[in-house]
VEXVOSE-345582 format. One record per residue (C-alpha): residue in one letter; z, y, x. Coordinates in steps of 0.1 Angstrom, whole numbers, plus 5000, padded with zeros to 4 digits. Layout:
! VEXVOSE-345582
AZYX
...
END
This chain:
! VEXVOSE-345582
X491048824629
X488849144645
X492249294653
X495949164649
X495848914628
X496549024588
X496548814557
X495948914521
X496148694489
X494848864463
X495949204470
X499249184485
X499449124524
X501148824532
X504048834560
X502648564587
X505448604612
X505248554650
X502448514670
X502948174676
X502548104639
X500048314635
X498248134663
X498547804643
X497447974609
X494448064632
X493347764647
X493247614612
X491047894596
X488747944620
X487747574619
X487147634579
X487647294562
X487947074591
X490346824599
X492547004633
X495046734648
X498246714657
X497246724695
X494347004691
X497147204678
X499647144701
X497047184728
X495347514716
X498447694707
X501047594737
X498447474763
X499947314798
X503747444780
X503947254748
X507247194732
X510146984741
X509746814709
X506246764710
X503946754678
X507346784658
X506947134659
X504147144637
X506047104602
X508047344606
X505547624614
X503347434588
X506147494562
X506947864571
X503047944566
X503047754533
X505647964521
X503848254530
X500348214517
X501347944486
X501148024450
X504847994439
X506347664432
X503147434437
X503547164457
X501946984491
X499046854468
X498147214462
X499047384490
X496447604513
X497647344541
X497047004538
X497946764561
X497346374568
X495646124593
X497046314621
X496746684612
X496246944595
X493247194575
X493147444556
X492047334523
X491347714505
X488847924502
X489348184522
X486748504535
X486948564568
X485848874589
X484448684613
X482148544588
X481148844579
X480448974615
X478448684619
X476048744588
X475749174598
X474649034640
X471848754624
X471449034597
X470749304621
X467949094646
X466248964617
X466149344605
X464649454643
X462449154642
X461549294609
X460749644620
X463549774597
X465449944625
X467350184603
X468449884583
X469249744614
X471350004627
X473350024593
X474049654592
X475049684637
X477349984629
X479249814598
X479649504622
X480949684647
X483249894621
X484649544616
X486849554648
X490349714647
X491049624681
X491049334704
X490049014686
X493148804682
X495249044695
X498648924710
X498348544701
X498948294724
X497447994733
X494047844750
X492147804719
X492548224707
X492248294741
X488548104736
X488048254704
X489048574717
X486248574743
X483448494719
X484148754693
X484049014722
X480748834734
X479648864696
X480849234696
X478749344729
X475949184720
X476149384686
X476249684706
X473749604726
X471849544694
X472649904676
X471550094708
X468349914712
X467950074673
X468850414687
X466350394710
X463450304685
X464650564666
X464750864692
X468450904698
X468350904736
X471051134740
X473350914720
X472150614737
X473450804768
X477050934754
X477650584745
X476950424782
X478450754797
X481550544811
X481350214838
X483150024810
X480250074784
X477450044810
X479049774838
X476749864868
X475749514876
X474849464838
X470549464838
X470449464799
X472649804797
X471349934824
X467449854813
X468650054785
X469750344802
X466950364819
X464850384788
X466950634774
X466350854806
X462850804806
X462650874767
X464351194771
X461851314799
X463751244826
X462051034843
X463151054881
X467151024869
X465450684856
X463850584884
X467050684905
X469150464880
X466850174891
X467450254927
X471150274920
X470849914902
X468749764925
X471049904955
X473749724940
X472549394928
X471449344967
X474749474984
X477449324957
X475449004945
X472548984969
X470348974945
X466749174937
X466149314902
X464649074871
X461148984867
X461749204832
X463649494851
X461049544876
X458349534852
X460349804834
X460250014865
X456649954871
X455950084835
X458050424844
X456450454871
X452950464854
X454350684827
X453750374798
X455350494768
X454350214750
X455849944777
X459250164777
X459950264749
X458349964723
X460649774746
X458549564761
X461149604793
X464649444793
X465349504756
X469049554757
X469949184743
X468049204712
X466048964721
X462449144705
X460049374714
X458749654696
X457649504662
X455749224677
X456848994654
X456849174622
X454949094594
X453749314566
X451249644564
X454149904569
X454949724602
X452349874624
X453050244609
X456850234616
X456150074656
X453750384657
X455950644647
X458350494670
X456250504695
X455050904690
X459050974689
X459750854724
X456450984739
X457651274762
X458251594744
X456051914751
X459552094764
X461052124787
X457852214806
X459152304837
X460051934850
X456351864849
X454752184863
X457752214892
X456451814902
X452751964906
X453652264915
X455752094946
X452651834956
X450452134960
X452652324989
X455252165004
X457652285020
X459752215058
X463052345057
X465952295084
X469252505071
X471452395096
X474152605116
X473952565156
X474752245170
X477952305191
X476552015217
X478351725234
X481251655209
X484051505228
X485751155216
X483351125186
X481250885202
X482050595175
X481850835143
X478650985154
X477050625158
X478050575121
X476550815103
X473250825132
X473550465129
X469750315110
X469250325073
X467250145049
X464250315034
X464050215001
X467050374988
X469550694994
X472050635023
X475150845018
X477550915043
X480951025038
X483651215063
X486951325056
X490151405071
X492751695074
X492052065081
X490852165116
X490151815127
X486151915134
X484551755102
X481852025102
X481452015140
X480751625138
X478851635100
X476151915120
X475751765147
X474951435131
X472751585113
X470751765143
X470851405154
X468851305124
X467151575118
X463551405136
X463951155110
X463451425078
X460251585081
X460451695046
X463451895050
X466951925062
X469652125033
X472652235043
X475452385014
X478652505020
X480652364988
X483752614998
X486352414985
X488852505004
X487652855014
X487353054985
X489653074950
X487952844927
X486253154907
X483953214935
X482752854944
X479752804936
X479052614904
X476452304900
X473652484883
X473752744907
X473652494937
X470552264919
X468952604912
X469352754956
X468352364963
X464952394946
X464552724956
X464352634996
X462352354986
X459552644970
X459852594931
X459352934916
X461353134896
X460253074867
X459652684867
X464152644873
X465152544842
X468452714829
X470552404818
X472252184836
X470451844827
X467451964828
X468352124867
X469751814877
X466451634861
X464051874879
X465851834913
X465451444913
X461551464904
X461251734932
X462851484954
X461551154946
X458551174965
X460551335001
X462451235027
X465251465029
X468451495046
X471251665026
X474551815043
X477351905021
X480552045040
X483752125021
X483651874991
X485951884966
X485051574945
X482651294939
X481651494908
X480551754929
X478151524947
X476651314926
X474151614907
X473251684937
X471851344950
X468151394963
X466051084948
X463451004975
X463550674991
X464550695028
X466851025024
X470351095035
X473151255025
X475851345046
X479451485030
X482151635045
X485551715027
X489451665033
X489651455001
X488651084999
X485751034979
X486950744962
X484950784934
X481650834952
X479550564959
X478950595001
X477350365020
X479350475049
X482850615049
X484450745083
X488050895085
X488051125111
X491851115131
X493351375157
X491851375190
X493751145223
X495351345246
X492451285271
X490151415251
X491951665241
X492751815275
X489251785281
X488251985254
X491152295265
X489552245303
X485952335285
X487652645271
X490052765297
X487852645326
X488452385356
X490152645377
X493252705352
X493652365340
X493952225375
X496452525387
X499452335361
X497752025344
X500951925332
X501252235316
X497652225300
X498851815284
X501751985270
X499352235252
X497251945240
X500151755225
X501152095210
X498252095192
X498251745180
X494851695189
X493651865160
X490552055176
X490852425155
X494052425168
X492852335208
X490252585204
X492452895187
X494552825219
X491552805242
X490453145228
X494053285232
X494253195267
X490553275273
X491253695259
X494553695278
X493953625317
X497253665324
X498853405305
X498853095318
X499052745297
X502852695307
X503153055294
X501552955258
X503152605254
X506952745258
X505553005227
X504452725210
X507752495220
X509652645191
X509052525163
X509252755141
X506752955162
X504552705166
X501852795137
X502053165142
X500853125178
X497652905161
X496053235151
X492853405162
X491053645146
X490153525109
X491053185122
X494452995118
X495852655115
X498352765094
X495852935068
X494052615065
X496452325059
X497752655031
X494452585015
X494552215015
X498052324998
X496752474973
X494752244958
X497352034949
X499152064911
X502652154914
X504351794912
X502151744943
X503152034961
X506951984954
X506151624971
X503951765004
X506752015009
X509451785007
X507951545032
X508251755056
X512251695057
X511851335058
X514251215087
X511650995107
X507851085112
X506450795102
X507850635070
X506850385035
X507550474999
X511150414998
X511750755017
X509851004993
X511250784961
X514050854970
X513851244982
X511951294947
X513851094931
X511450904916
X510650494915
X509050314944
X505450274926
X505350574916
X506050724955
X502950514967
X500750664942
X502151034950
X501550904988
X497850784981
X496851134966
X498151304994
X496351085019
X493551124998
X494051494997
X494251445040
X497451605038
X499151265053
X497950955080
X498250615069
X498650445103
X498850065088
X498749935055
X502150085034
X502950315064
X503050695063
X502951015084
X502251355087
X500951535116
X503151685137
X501552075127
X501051955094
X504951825095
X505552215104
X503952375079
X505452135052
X508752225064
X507952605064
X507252585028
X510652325016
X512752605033
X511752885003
X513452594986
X516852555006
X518352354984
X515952154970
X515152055009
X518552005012
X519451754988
X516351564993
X517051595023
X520651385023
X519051154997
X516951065026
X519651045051
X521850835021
X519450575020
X519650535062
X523150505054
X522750225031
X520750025049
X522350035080
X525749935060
X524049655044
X523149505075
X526449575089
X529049275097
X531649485075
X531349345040
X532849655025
X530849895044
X527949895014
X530549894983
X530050184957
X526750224973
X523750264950
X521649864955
X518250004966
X517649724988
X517849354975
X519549195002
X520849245039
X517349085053
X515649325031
X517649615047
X516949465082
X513249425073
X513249775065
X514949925097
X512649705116
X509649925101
X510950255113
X511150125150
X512250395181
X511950675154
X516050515139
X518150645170
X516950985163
X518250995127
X521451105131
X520751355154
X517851485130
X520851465102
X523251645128
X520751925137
X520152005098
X524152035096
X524951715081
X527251605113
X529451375085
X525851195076
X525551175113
X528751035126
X528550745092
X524750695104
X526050625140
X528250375125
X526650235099
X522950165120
X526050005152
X525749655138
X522049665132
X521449795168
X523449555184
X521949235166
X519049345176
X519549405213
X519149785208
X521749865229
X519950175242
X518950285213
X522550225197
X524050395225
X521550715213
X522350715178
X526650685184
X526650965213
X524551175184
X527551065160
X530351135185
X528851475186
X529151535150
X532051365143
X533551625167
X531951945154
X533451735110
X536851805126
X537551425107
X539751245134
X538850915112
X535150965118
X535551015151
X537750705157
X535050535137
X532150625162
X534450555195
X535550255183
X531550165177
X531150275212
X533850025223
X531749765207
X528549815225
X530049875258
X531949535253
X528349385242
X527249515273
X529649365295
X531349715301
X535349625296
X536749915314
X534050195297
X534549985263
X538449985268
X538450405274
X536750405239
X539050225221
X542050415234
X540350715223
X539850545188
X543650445188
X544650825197
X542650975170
X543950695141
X547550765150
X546951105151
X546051075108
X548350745102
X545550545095
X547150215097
X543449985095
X541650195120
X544650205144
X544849765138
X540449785148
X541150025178
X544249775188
X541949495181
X539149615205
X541949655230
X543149285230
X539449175233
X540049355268
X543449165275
X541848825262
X538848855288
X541548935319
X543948655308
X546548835291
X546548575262
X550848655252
X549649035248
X546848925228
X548648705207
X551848995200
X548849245191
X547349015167
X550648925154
X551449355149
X548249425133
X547149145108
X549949285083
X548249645083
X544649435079
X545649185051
X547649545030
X544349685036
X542349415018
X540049435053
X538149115056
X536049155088
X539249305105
X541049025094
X538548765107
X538148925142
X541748965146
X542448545131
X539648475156
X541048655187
X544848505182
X543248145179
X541148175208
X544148285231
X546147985214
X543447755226
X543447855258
X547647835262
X547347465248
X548847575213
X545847415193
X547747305155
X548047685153
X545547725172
X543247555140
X545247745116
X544048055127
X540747945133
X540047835092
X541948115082
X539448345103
X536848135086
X538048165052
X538748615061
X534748595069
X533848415038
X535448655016
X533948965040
X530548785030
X528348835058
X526748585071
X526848655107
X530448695114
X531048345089
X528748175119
X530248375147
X534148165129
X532447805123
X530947815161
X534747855171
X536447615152
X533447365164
X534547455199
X538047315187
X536846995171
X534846935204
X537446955228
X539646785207
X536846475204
X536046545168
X532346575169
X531846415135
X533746755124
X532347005149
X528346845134
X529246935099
X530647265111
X527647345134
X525347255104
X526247515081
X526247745111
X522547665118
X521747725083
X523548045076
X521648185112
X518148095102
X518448295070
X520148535090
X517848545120
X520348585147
X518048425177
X521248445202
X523948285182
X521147995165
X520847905198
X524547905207
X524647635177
X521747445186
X523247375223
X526347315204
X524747045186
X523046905212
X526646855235
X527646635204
X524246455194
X524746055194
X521446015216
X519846155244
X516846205225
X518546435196
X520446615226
X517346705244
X515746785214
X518247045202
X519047175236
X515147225238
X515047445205
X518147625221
X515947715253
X512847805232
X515148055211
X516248185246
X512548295258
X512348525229
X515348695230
X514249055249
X516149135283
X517449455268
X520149195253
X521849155290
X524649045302
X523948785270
X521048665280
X521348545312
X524948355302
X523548215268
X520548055294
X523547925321
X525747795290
X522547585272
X521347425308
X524947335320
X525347205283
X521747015291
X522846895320
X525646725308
X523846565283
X521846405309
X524846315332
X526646155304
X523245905303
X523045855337
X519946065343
X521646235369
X518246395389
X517746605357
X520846695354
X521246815384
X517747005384
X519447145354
X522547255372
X520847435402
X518147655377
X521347775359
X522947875390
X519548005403
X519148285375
X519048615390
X522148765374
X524248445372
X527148625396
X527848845368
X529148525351
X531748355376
X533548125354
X530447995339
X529247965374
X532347795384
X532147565361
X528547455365
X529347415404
X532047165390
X529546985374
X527047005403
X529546845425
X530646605402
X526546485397
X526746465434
X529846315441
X528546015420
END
């Protein structure tokens, strides 16, 4: 049972089967003899999921383990499983190992209480050999998930047990190895950790003990707010008195055993062995030097202060400085962590916190350069030779250093415990770097500075130190540069600032610049620095240099890393989630985020909100400088990139075939559109990014592919962007069907925009350049586009003959959306002439195009016109059930302007007044949060819902509010851009009047 679960009768091992049948077999042994009933079993095995048949289960697992475990050919009498009065036991003798664990755990504290603590051990290590794994592994079921728990509370106490008989016996150090990992030694547990500190203090080394307490009692109060144990602080009391006997006879936590040094033994040999436990953990006579460097160091202090000058008045730090200057508890170590990328003044802010501070440590202030990122990793300096400077400057001769690393790091912590010290550490690494170095005196601090996270390191305060605002930062080149230059072209001297990102080694290598060449002037630098590709170059002074820096954070990175950083730098947007790296690196989702996470750990990229991504701009640079050794690796992460755009845009696209063939990355069309929404202003300028990397046919199928999604979403501007940087490429592709792709888009945004003419120009281009390759559907869209034109000035015949011309070419091409616009059009201009049976026809055969094209927006944009026909033809039963399904498909689809179209809809046709002010309420409330960029539409979809609203309330007689309707729709600012709406709510004002 200590494991997965194995049978043996005899000698043979018996097949149990699944783990469901093992779980039965289970919860029958492990109640030995006992009756278990039907319902225990059923509960313990299935739990809150028990079979569809109930307790009828049970026979015919019963029967498969009877076969398995039976002595051939007996019968039920003499099986292993008996069964009756509502259950079943097991009826055999059986030896279990969980017996057997039982008897070696009572067998091992009756051996401690006994003094016996090599008999102990033996009987705690055989116990513990019992395990092959997880108790129970794999079975299912309540009742092994129970048992489950106590044989793993069974098996730590067991440990706890055998290292409370190291201890007695002298084996500190294996004490230690065994509690070396936070699994073995949970920092919140007191038992394990008592234990650990008896080890320490056992071994000598008494200040990492006390400073394991400190660590404990640190966290008992911030995670649990809690103080230590009567027992644990008794425990520290007796190492801080140097009692032997108190420590290590375990008179302290005991580790779980529940005894305490022989106390309860009988017998004459019983006071002999506690003794010569005793002598073995009484401190040994070496190492020496931990004990003569503590007296050694209360005989002549000394006051140190290593720091470098303080630059003075940091500007825009105000809020990080506060942090780590901010007041401290003084019973324990406060450690302060700052990170963030190359050149953003972690140094600058870590030294001048610390002169800040410095008052506050008369015992010393230590500063150490850790040179992570400025030297190869043979010349940083190591651990031992940092502990060994450290008690140097602190005046521990020569010859009292001890030579190995444990015994440095002991010697530094007993130096410390009685100071106050405050401890600077610029250019970490690594939490493993740190934590040696750790002073142990109550009230100290410990400042660390590094461009990694120090996610393993326990800080008390953490501060992530970001590019400075413009503001400051033109303040900062105004300090360098002086008032006079600055003022002579400030917007020169902001253009410098953003430049430099902010980042303040690269305001102050252009400062200096400008400062050794008096006759350049800042318009003079930033038009150097405007290229990009010169842009890093001209952040070099001397032996400083932006680009030499973020190179170093670089190289710290493993090569999997690197080939990520580099390839970032091609990503088409500055700010992006996981789903752009996966798919540059071709890699999954989860696995991008972690590759993301070590590189924002690293500081080589921002997280502005939570899943959200960017480099900075200089940083972007470099990356990029380092993918193109790699042209075509940049490259074709570069169109994977630019591929999934594509996608997304097409799935959110009113063309249902637009995404087919298209590898499914995203799960749905929302999905795509959720996505999109996340990039924000950064999506107009992807196809010209694609364009200016020579990918002009990405470009022109981004333009056209992103056109729906811009225009759903009132982009129009932004659309307009993205399809003039499509035209462009489409032109430079040579590919006359790409570029009657992008004018035809361009026809459909001017057309949203209320543009006819500019929209009509567009679509005659778009016809020229189909003809021109024969293309048969794009010439039946361009024609299309045209007779929207003819249908708004009243040429329904013309509209009709074009519809009639091109619905052949659509249907041969299988094109669904072209065939639903085109239906659509024709039954509109049918409606209008008074032809309404075909008019219908036309209108559920545009229905029935959209349904097969699949999208759900164009589907609502056919059922809101054939409601119009039931309407107007008195149907309203019909045009309901038809509005319905429009609402429904449009608040899954979360299309604000056509829901409320509906909604009005509904409300025109609602049986009551009530239901009619209702929905023509919802319609209104949708209106105030559809954005003004969505003009003409906006102002007509307002004028359409109150003259609907007001005829709602003339048809009830309310006539005062349906005339205050009537006037506040012909009131709206922009209502003469829509005269036959306006017309027609005139009509209705006159008629309100007339009665």
């Amino acid at each position: 049972m200590l494991g997965p679960v194995q049978v043996w009768r005899g000698d043979r091992e018996a097949a149990i089967g699944p783990v469901r049948r093992q779980a039965v077999l289970a919860a029958l042994v492990l109640r030995g003899s006992r009756l278990v009933s039907y319902e225990q079993l059923i509960d313990g095995v299935w739990g809150d999921k028990p079979p569809p048949t109930g307790r009828r289960v049970l026979p015919s697992y019963v029967y498969a383990l009877r076969r398995a475990l039976d002595v051939p050919s007996v019968g039920q009498d003499g099986s292993v499983i008996r069964g009756g009065s509502g259950g079943y036991r097991f009826a055999a003798p059986v030896r279990l190992d969980t017996a057997r664990l039982t008897e070696l755990s009572v067998g091992t504290g009756r051996l401690l209480d006994a003094g016996d603590t090599s008999g102990a051990l033996a009987d705690a290590e055989q116990g513990l050999r019992l395990f092959r794994g997880e108790p129970l592994a794999g079975l299912p079921g309540p009742y092994a998930s129970g048992e489950r728990q106590r044989l793993l509370v069974e098996r730590r106490s067991l440990q706890k047990q055998r290292l409370e008989c190291l201890l007695r016996l002298g084996r500190g150090s294996e004490v230690l190895a065994d509690l070396a990992s936070p699994e073995a030694a949970p920092p919140l547990d007191e038992p394990v950790q008592a234990l650990k500190i008896r080890a320490l203090y056992g071994m000598g080394r008494q200040g990492e003990a006390l400073a394991a307490y400190e660590g404990l009692r640190r966290r008992l109060r911030e995670e649990l707010g809690a103080a230590p144990s009567a027992a644990l602080r008794e425990l520290h009391a007796a190492v801080l008195r140097h009692d032997d006997k108190a420590v290590i006879g375990g008179s302290g936590t005991n580790g779980g055993s529940g005894t305490s040094g022989g106390s309860a033994s009988p017998g004459a040999g019983t006071a002999s062995k506690a003794s010569t436990v005793d002598a073995a953990w009484r401190p040994r006579a070496a190492p020496p030097s931990v004990s003569v460097s503590v007296s050694a160091q209360a005989r002549s202090p000394r006051t140190v202060n290593e720091l470098p000058g303080n630059a003075g008045k940091l500007m825009g730090r105000g809020a990080e400085v506060a942090t780590l200057t901010a007041p401290a508890p003084d019973d324990g170590v406060m450690v302060a962590t700052v990170d963030g990328p190359a050149g953003v003044g972690k140094t600058s802010l870590l030294v001048h916190a610390a002169w800040t501070l410095r008052p506050q440590h008369p015992d010393g202030v230590l500063f150490l350069d850790l040179l992570t990122h400025h030297s190869p990793a043979g010349d940083r300096p190591m651990t031992k030779r940092l502990l060994q400077r450290l008690l140097r400057t602190l005046g521990t001769a020569d010859a009292d250093i001890p030579q190995d690393r444990d015994g440095l790091i002991a010697a530094w912590r007993d130096v410390t415990s009685g100071r106050r010290l405050l401890l600077v550490l610029d250019d970490v690494g690594s939490a493993a770097q740190v934590r040696p170095l750790l002073p142990a005196g109550p009230g100290s601090r410990v400042l660390v500075a590094g461009r990694h996270r120090l996610t393993g390191l326990d800080a008390d305060r953490c501060v992530t130190l970001e590019p400075l605002p413009t503001n400051d930062s033109i303040w900062l080149l105004r300090r360098l540069i002086g008032g006079a230059r600055s003022d002579a072209d400030p917007e020169a001297v902001k253009d410098l600032a953003r430049l430099c990102g902010g980042l303040p080694l690269a305001l102050r290598i252009a400062g200096a610049r400008l400062q050794h060449r008096p006759s350049w002037t800042p318009a003079h630098l930033a038009a150097r620095m405007a290229r990009e590709e010169r842009r890093l170059g001209e952040l070099s002074a001397g032996d400083r240099s932006v680009e030499a820096a973020f190179h170093m954070s670089y190289e710290q990175l493993n090569q999997a890393r690197q080939r990520a950083f580099r390839l970032l730098g091609h990503a088409p947007t500055p700010e992006f989630d996981a789903w752009t790296p996966a798919v540059m690196l071709g890699v999954g989702v989860d696995e991008a985020e972690i590759v993301l996470e070590e590189l924002y750990d690293a500081s080589l990229v921002l997280q502005p909100g939570p899943g959200r991504y960017r480099l900075h701009d200089l940083v972007r640079v470099h990356a990029r400088k380092l993918a193109d050794v790699r042209p075509e690796e940049a490259a074709q992460a570069r169109r994977r990139a630019l591929e999934l755009y594509v996608q997304a845009g097409r799935l959110t696209s009113d063309d249902g075939r637009a995404s087919d063939g298209d590898p499914q990355r995203f799960d749905s069309a929302r999905d795509a559109a959720r996505w999109l929404d996340a990039v924000g202003a950064d999506l107009a300028d992807v196809p010209r990014y694609a364009a200016a990397h020579g990918e002009d046919v990405l470009a022109a199928e981004l333009g056209v592919a992103l056109r729906d999604y811009f225009l759903h979403h009132d982009r129009y501007d932004e659309g307009r962007t993205a399809l003039k940087s499509a035209l462009r490429a489409a032109e430079r592709s040579g590919d006359p069907a790409l570029r009657a792709q992008v004018a035809a888009s361009l026809g459909l945004l001017d057309y949203q925009q209320g543009r006819l003419a500019e929209g009509g120009d567009w679509f005659r281009q778009a016809l020229k350049s189909a003809r021109e390759i024969g293309d048969e559907t794009l010439v039946a869209l361009a024609l299309t586009g045209l007779a929207t034109q003819d249908f708004l000035q009243g040429q329904y015949d013309t509209v009709t003959a074009t519809m009639d011309e091109v619905l052949p070419a659509l249907k041969r091409a299988n094109d669904a959306w072209g065939e639903s616009l085109a239906l659509a059009l024709r039954s509109m201009s049918r409606f209008t002439q008074g032809e309404v049976r075909t008019a219908f026809a036309d209108a559920r055969a545009g229905l029935a195009a959209a349904e097969r094209n699949g999208r759900p927006i164009p589907i609502s944009q056919r059922l809101i016109g054939l409601a119009d026909g039931h309407e107007a033809l008195g149907e309203r039963a019909e045009a309901r059930a038809v509005l319905l399904r429009s609402e429904a498909l449009l608040r899954e689809a979360g299309d604000p302007l056509l829901l409320a179209l509906t909604l009005t809809r509904l409300g025109s046709i609602a049986e009551d007044l009530g239901e009619a002010e209702r929905r023509h309420r919802q319609a209104l409330e949708l209106h105030a949060g559809i954005s003004r960029r969505s003009e003409p539409h906006r102002t007509r979809l307002e004028m359409e819902i109150r003259r609907r609203l007001g005829q709602s309330y003339a048809q009830a007689g309310a006539r005062v509010r349906a005339r205050r309707q009537f006037c506040a729709a012909l009131a709206l600012e922009r209502a003469a851009e829509h005269p036959e709406l306006r017309e027609q709510l005139r009509a209705s004002l006159a008629e309100v009047d007339g009665e």
